[in-house]
C-alpha positions in Angstrom: 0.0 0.0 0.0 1.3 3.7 -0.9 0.7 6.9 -0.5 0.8 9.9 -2.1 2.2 13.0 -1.1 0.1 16.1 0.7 -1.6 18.4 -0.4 -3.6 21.3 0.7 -7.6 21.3 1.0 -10.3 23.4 2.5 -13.8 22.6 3.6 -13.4 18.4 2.4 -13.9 19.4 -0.8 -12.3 16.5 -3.0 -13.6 14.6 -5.6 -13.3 12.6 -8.3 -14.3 12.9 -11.4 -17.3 9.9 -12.9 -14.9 9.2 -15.4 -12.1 8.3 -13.3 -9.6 10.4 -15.1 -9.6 13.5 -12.9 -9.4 14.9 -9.1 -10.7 17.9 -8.1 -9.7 19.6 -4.4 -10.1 23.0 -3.0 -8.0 25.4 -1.4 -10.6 28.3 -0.2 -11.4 30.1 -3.8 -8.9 28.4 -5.8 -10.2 25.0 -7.5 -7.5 22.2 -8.3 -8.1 19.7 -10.8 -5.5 17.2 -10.7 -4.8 14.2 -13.3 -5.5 11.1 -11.5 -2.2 8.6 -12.5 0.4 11.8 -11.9 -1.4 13.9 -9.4 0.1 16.9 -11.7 -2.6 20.0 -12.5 -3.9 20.2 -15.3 -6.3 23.1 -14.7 -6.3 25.9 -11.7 -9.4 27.8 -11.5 -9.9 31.4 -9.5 -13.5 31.3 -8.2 -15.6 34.9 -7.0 -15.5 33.7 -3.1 -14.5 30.9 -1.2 -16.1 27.7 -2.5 -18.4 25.8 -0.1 -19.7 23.3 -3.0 -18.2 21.0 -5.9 -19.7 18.6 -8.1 -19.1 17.3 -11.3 -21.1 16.9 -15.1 -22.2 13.0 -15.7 -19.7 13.4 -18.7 -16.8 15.0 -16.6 -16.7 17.9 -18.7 -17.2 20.3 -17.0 -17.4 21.3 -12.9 -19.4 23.3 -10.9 -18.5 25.5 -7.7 -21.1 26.7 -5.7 -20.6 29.7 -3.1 -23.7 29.9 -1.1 -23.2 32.9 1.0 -22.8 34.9 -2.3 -25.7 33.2 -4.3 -23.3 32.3 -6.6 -22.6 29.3 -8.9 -19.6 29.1 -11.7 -19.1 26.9 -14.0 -15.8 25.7 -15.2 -14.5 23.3 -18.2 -12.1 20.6 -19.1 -12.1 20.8 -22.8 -12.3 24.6 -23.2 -10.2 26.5 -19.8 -11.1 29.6 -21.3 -14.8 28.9 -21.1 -16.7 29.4 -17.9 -20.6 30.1 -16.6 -21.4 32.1 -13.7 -25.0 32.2 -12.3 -26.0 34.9 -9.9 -29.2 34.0 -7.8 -29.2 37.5 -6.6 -31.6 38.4 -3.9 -33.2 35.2 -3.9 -29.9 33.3 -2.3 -28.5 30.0 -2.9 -29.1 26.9 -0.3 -28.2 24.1 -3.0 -26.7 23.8 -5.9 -26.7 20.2 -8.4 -26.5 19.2 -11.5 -29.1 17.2 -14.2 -27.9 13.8 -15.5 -27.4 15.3 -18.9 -24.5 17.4 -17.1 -26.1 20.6 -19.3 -28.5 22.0 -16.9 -28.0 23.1 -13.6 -30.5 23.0 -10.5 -30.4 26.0 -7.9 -32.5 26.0 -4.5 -33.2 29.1 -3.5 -33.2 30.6 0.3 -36.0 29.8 2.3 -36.8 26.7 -0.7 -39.4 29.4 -2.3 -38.0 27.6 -6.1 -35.8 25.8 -7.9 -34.1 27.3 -10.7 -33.5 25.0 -13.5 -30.5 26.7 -16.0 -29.7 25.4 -19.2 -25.7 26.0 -20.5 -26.5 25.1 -23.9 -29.7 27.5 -24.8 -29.8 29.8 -21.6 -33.0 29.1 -20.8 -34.4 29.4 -17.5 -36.9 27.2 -16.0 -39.0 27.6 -12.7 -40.0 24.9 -10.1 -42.1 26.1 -7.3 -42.7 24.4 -3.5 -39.7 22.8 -2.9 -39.6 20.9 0.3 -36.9 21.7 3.1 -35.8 18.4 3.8 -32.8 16.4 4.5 -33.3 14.5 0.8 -35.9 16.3 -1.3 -34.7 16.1 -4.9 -33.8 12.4 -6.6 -32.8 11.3 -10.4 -33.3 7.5 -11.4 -29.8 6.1 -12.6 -30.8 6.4 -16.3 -31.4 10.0 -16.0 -34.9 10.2 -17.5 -36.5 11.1 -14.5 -36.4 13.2 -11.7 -38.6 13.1 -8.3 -38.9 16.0 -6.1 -40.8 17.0 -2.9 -43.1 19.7 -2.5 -45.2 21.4 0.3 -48.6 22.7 -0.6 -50.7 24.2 1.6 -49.3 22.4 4.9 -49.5 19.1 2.6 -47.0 16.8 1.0 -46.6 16.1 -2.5 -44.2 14.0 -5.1 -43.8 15.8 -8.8 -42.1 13.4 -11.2 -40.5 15.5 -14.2 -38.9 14.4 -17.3 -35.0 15.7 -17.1 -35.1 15.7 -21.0 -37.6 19.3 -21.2 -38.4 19.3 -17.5 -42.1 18.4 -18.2 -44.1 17.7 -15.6 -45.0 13.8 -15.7 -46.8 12.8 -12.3 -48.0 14.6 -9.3 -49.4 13.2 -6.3 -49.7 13.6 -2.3 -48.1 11.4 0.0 -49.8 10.0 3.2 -47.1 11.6 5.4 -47.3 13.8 8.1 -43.8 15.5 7.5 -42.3 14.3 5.0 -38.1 14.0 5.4 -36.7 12.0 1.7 -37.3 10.0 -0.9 -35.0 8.1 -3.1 -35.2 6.1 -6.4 -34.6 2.2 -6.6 -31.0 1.8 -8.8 -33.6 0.3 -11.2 -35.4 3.4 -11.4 -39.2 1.8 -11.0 -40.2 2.3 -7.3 -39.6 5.5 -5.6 -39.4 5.2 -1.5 -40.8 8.4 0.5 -40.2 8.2 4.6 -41.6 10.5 6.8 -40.8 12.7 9.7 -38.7 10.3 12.5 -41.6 11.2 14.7 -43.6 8.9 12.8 -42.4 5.4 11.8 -43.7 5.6 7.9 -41.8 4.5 4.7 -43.9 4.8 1.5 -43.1 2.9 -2.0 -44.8 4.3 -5.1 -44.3 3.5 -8.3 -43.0 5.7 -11.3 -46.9 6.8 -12.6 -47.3 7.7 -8.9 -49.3 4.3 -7.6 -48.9 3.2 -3.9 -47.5 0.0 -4.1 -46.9 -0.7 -0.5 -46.7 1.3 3.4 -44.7 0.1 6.0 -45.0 0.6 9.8 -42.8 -0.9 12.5 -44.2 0.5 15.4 -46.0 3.4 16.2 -45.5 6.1 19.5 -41.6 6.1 19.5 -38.9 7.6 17.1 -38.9 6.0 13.8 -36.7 6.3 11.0 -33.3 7.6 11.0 -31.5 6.0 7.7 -32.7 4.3 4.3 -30.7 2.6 1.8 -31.5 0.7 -1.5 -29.3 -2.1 -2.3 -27.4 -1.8 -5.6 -29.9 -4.6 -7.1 -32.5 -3.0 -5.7 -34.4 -6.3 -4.4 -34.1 -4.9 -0.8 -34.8 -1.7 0.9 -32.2 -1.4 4.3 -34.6 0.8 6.8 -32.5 2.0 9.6 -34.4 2.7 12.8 -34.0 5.2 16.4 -34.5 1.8 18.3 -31.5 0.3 16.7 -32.7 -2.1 14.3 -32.5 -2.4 10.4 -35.2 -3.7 9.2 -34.8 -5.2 5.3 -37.8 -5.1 3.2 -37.9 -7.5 0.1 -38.8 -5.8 -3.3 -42.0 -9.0 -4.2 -44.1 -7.8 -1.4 -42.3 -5.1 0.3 -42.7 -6.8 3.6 -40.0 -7.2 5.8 -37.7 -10.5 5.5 -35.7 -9.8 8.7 -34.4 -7.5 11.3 -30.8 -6.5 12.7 -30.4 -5.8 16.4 -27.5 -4.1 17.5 -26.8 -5.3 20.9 -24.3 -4.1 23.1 -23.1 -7.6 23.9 -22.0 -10.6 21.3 -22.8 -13.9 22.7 -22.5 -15.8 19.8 -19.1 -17.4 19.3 -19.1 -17.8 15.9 -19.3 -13.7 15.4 -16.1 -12.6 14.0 -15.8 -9.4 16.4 -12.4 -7.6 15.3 -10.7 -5.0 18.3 -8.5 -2.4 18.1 -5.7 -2.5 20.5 -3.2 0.5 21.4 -0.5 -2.2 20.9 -0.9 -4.8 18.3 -1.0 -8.4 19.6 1.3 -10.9 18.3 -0.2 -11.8 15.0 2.2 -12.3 12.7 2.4 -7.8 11.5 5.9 -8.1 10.9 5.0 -10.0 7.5 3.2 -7.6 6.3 4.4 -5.0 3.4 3.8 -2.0 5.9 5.7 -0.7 9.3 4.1 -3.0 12.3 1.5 -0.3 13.5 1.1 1.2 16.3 -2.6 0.5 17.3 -3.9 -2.8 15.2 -7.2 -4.4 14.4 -7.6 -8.2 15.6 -9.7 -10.8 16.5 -11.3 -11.7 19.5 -8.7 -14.8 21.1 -10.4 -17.8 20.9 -11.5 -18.4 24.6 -13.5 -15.3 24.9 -17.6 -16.2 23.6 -19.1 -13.0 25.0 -17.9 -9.9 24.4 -19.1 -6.0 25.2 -19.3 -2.9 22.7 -18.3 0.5 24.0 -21.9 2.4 24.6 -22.4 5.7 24.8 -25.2 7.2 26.9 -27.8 9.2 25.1 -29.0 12.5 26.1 -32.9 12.1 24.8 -33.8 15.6 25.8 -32.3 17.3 23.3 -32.7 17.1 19.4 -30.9 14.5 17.2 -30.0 12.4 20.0 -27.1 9.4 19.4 -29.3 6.6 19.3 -30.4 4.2 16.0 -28.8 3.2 12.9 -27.4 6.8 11.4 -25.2 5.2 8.8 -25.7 1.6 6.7 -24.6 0.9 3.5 -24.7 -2.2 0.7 -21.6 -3.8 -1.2 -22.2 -3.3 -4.4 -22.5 -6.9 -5.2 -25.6 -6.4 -2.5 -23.9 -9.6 -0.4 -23.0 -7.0 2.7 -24.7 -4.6 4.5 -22.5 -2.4 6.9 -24.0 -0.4 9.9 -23.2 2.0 12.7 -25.7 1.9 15.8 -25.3 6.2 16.5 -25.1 4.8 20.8 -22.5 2.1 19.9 -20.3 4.6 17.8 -16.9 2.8 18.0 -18.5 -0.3 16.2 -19.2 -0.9 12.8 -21.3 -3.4 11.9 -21.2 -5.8 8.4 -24.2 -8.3 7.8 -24.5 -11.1 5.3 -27.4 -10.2 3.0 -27.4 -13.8 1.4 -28.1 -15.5 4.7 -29.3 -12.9 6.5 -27.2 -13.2 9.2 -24.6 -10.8 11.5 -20.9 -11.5 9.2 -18.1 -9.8 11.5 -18.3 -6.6 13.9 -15.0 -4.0 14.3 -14.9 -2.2 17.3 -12.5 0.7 16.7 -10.5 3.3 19.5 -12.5 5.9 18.4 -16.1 6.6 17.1 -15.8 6.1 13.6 -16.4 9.2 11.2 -16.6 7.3 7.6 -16.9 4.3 5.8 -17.6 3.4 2.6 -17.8 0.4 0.1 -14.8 -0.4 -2.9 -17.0 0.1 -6.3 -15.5 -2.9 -7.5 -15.2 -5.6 -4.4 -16.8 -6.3 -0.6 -14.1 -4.1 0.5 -15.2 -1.6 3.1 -12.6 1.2 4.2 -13.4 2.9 7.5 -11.9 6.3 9.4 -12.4 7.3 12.9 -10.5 10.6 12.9 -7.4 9.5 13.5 -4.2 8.8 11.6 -5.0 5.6 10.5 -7.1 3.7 7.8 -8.6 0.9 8.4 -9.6 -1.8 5.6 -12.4 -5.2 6.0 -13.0 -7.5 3.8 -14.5 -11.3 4.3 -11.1 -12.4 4.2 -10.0 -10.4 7.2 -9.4 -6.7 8.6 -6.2 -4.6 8.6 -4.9 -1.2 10.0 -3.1 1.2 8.2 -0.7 4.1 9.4 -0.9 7.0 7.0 2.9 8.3 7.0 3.3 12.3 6.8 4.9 14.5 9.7 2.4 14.8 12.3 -0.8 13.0 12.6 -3.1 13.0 9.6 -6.5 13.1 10.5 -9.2 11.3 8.7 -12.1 12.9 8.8 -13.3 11.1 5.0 -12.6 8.9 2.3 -14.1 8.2 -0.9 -12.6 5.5 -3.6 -12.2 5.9 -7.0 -14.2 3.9 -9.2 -11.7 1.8 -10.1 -11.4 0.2 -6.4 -7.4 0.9 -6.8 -7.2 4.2 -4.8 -8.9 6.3 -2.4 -8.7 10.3 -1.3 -7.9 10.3 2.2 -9.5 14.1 3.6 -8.2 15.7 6.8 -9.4 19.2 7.8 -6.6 21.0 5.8 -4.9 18.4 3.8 -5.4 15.3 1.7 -3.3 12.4 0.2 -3.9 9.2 -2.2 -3.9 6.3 -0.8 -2.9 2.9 -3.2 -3.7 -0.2 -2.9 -2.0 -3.2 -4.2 -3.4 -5.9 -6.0 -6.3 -7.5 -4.7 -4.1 -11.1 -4.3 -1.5 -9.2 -1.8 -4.1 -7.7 -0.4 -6.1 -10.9 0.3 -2.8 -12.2 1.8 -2.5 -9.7 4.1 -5.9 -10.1 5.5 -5.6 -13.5 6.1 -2.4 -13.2 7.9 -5.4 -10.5 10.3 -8.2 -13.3 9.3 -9.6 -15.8 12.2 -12.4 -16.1 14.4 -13.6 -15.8 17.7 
C-alpha cells in the first residue's frame, strides 16, 4: 500500500471525477483539478468567493462550484479553460446547488426553498419549479437520468412531482400519506420510488414511477422511527435503519419485511467474527506484512473469549438528534454485505450477510468512527475514525493502516475511485492518495489479520 504525497484542501472538498480520469480539491477560492495517475494540474481555476460546494457533469466535462453565501454558482470546463458560466441568484440566495444527468442544466434552490431554478448551458433558458420541500433528501434522479422526483409542500400538505429531465415536463403529481415528509430516493432500477416520513412517525412509503402506492410500512408506532434508508445496488431490498436500533430489510416481491438487525451491546455468539482495536498490536504475525508493524492494530477476538461487550455511549434524549439508532448503513455493491453504525454504539461498525441474513463480522474501533464506505469494485469496506489511520475489512479479514506524513493526519473522509485501486484520504486542511496493491496481496494480508472468535 502507498501513499501519495500532501496536499492542501479546504472545507473536504475532494472529488473525483465519474470518469475516473480527474481529481478535483479546494483550497478556499482556488479549484484544483489534478490528473488522476500523476497527481500533476492540469487546470487551476480562480473562483468569486470561497467555494463551499463541488460537483461534477455525468460526462466529466465540465465542474461546478457553488458559493452559497454569495448566491453564486460558476461553472468551469475541461475541454475549453477559457470557457466558464457564472450564475447569480441575486436576492433570492442560494441553499443548493446540483447538476441534471445530462451534465447541461443546472438545479439551484433558493433561500427559504421558495424555487428551484432550473439553467440550461446550452440555450440559456431558464426554467422555474415552485414548492420545494426543506428536507434532508428532497430532490432524486433515477440512474438512467430520465426522470427526476422532487418533494413539494402545498398548503401544509406533502406532494411527489415526477419530471422528465429531458424538457423538465411535468410527468406525475401526487400527495403522499405523510405527516412531514423527510426524503425520498429512487430504486437503482429506477421503477419504485421510497418516501419516509418525519422520524416522529415510523412511515416509509413505496410508489411507483406513474405515482401508484405500491406498498406502506409501519414498524411501530409512539416512538422515534426512522433515521436512515438505503437501497441495495440490485434493488431487491430496501435497508430501513431505525432510532430503536434495528435495520429492518424489506424485500422488493411484497415489500414486507424479511428480517431485522439488532444491535446489541453484547456478542454472545461465538461464531461472530468481532475484530478490536488494540493500542498495541497483539502478536499476530504484522511483521510480515508490506507495511511498518502499527502502532494501534485491528484483531480478532482470542479464541476463549464467547461474550464480548461494545463501548456504549449514553444518550441524552432531551435534546434534538439524540445518538441513538442506525445513522449510517450501507450495501456492497455486489448487494452480499450490509454495513452499519448503531449512533449509541459509535466505535462499532457493523457488516451483515445479506445472502443469509445473518450478523458476518463486527470492528470495534479506539474511536467513534467518522466514515466508511464500500470499494465500487469488491466487498471491501474502508473505514476512518479521525485518527491517523485507515482501516480496511473484507471477508477475508481486517487490517490497519498508518498514514505516514509528519504529524498525525486526521481522517475525517474517504471516498474511492471507481476503479477500487485508490482512495482520497481528507483531513481538515490536507489530503493524500492512498494505493492499494493488488487484490491477491491484499487478500494475503488479511488473512495473515483473518480468524475467528
Amino acid at each position: 500500500m502507498n501513499f501519495s504525497e500532501v496536499f492542501k484542501l479546504s472545507s473536504l472538498l475532494c472529488k473525483f471525477s465519474p470518469d475516473g480520469k480527474y481529481l478535483a480539491s479546494c483550497v478556499q477560492y482556488r479549484l484544483v483539478v489534478r490528473d488522476v495517475n500523476t497527481l500533476q494540474i492540469l487546470q487551476l481555476y480562480t473562483c468569486l468567493d470561497q467555494i463551499q460546494h463541488i460537483e461534477w457533469s455525468a460526462d466529466s466535462l465540465f465542474i461546478l462550484c457553488a458559493m452559497y453565501k454569495r448566491g453564486l454558482v460558476q461553472v468551469w470546463s475541461l475541454e475549453q479553460p477559457e470557457w466558464h458560466c457564472k450564475i447569480d441568484e441575486g436576492s433570492a440566495g442560494l441553499v443548493a446547488s446540483c447538476w441534471s444527468p445530462d451534465g447541461r442544466h443546472i438545479l439551484n434552490t433558493t433561500e427559504f426553498h421558495l424555487r428551484i431554478t432550473v439553467w440550461s448551458l446550452c440555450t440559456k433558458s431558464v426554467s422555474y419549479i415552485k414548492y420545494p420541500k426543506a428536507c434532508l433528501q428532497g430532490i432524486t434522479f433515477t440512474r438512467d437520468g430520465r426522470y427526476m422526483a422532487l418533494a413539494e409542500r402545498r398548503d401544509c400538505k406533502d406532494y411527489v412531482s415526477i419530471f422528465v429531465c429531458s424538457d423538465w415536463q411535468l410527468l406525475r403529481h401526487f400527495d403522499t400519506d405523510t405527516q412531514d415528509l423527510t426524503g425520498i430516493e429512487w430504486a437503482p432500477n429506477g421503477c419504485v420510488l421510497a418516501v419516509w416520513d418525519t422520524c416522529l412517525e415510523y412511515k416509509i412509503l413505496l410508489y411507483s414511477l406513474d405515482g401508484r402506492l405500491l406498498s406502506a410500512y409501519s414498524a411501530y408506532e409512539w416512538s422515534l422511527g426512522i433515521k436512515s434508508v438505503a437501497w441495495s445496488p440490485s434493488s431487491q431490498f430496501l435497508a430501513v435503519g431505525s432510532y430503536d436500533g434495528k435495520v429492518r430489510i424489506l424485500n422488493h416481491v411484497t415489500w414486507k419485511m424479511i428480517t431485522e438487525f439488532g444491535h446489541p451491546a453484547t456478542i454472545n455468539n461465538p461464531k461472530i467474527v468481532v475484530y478490536k482495536e488494540a493500542e498495541k498490536s497483539p502478536q499476530l504475525g504484522l511483521g510480515c506484512l508490506s507495511f511498518p508493524p502499527p502502532r494501534a492494530g485491528a484483531g480478532p477476538l482470542p479464541s476463549s473469549e464467547s461474550k464480548f461487550s461494545l463501548q456504549t455511549l449514553k444518550p441524552v434524549t432531551d435534546r434534538a438528534n439524540p445518538k441513538i439508532g442506525i445513522g449510517m448503513l450501507a450495501f456492497s455493491p455486489d448487494s452480499y454485505f450490509l454495513a452499519t453504525r448503531n449512533d449509541n454504539i459509535p466505535n462499532a461498525v457493523w457488516v451483515w450477510d445479506i445472502q443469509k441474513l445473518r450478523l458476518f463480522a463486527v470492528l470495534e474501533q479506539l474511536s467513534p468512527v467518522r466514515a466508511f464506505q464500500w470499494d465500487p469494485q469488491q466487498p471491501r469496506l474502508a473505514i476512518c475514525t479521525g485518527g491517523s489511520r485507515l482501516y480496511l475489512w473484507s471477508p477475508a479479514g481486517c487490517m490497519s493502516v498508518q498514514v505516514p506524513g509528519e504529524g498525525d493526519f486526521a481522517v475525517l473522509s474517504l471516498c474511492w475511485h471507481l476503479s477500487g485501486d485508490s482512495m482520497a484520504l481528507l483531513s481538515k486542511d490536507h489530503f493524500c492518495l492512498c494505493f492499494l496493491e493488488t487484490e491477491a496481496a491484499v487478500g494475503t494480508a488479511c488473512r495473515q489479520l483473518g480468524g475467528h472468535t
